[in-house]
N, C-alpha and C positions, 0 to 999 in steps of 0.2 A: 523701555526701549530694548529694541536685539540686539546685542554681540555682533559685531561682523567679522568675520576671521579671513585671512587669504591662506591657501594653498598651494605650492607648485607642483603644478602636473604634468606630464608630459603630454605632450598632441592627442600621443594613443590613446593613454588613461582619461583625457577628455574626452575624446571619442566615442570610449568606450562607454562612461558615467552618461553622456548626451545620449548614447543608444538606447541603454539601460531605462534612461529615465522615458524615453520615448514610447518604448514596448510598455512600461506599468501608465504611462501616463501621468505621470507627476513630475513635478520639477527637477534639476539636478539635485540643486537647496532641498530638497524632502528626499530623494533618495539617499544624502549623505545624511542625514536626520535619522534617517531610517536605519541606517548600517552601523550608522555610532548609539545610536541612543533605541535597541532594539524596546517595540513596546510588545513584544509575545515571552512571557515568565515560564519559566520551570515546571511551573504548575496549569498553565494553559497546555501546554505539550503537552501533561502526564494524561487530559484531559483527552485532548486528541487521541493521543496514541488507547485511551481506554477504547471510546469510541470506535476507532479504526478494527481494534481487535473485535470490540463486541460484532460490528459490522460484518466481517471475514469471517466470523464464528457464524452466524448466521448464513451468508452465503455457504458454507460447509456443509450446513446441516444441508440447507436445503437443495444441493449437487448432492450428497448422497443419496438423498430421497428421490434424488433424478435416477442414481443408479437401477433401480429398479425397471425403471423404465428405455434408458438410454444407454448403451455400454460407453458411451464415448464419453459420456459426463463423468468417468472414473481419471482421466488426468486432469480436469479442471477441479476435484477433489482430492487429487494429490498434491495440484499447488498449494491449493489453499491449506491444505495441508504442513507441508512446509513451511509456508508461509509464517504460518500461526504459532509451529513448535516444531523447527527442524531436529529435534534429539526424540520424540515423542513419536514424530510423524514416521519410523520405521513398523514400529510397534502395530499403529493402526491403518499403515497398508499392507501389512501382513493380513490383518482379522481382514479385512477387507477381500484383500484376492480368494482368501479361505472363505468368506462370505460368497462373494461370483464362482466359486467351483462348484460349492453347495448349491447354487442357484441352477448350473448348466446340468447337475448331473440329475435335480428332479426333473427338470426341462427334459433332458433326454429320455430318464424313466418314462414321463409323459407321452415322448411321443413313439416311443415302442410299443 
């Protein structure tokens, strides 16, 4: 059999718990479940956040390899940039802009 406990809340914070639980769609009873008794570990997150980066790392590459093609896909490669390694991400939009000079100035040899 369950535990039943009481709580005293104020209006608001029911309110607030009743909204809450409206938007995920679960009970009040499971969204207090939820906030006390988290079931996502230390190690699920390390998992995520692996993930997330491998993901971003990929979106990277593949906006630089837009560079070639699109000038404008150089700050959607600087976010991700940042993103990824804001101490780092100086470094490789430096090689970067040096990379697009070298690019305009065969561009231009070219078209002389």
């Amino acid at each position: 059999m369950a535990a039943h406990r009481t709580v005293r809340l104020t209006n608001e914070e029911d309110k607030q718990l009743e909204t809450e639980a409206k938007k995920r769609g679960v009970t009040v009873s499971q969204l207090i479940r939820e906030r006390l008794f988290p079931t996502v570990t230390a190690a699920d997150f390390e998992v995520y956040r692996k993930d997330q980066r491998q993901g971003l790392e990929r979106l990277c590459e593949l906006a630089t390899q837009l560079i070639g093609y699109q000038r404008f896909a150089v700050n959607v490669s600087a976010k991700c940039l940042l993103m990824l390694d804001p101490q780092g991400a100086a470094g490789k939009l430096e090689d970067l802009r040096k990379r697009m000079e070298a690019e305009q100035q065969e561009a231009q040899k070219y078209h002389e």
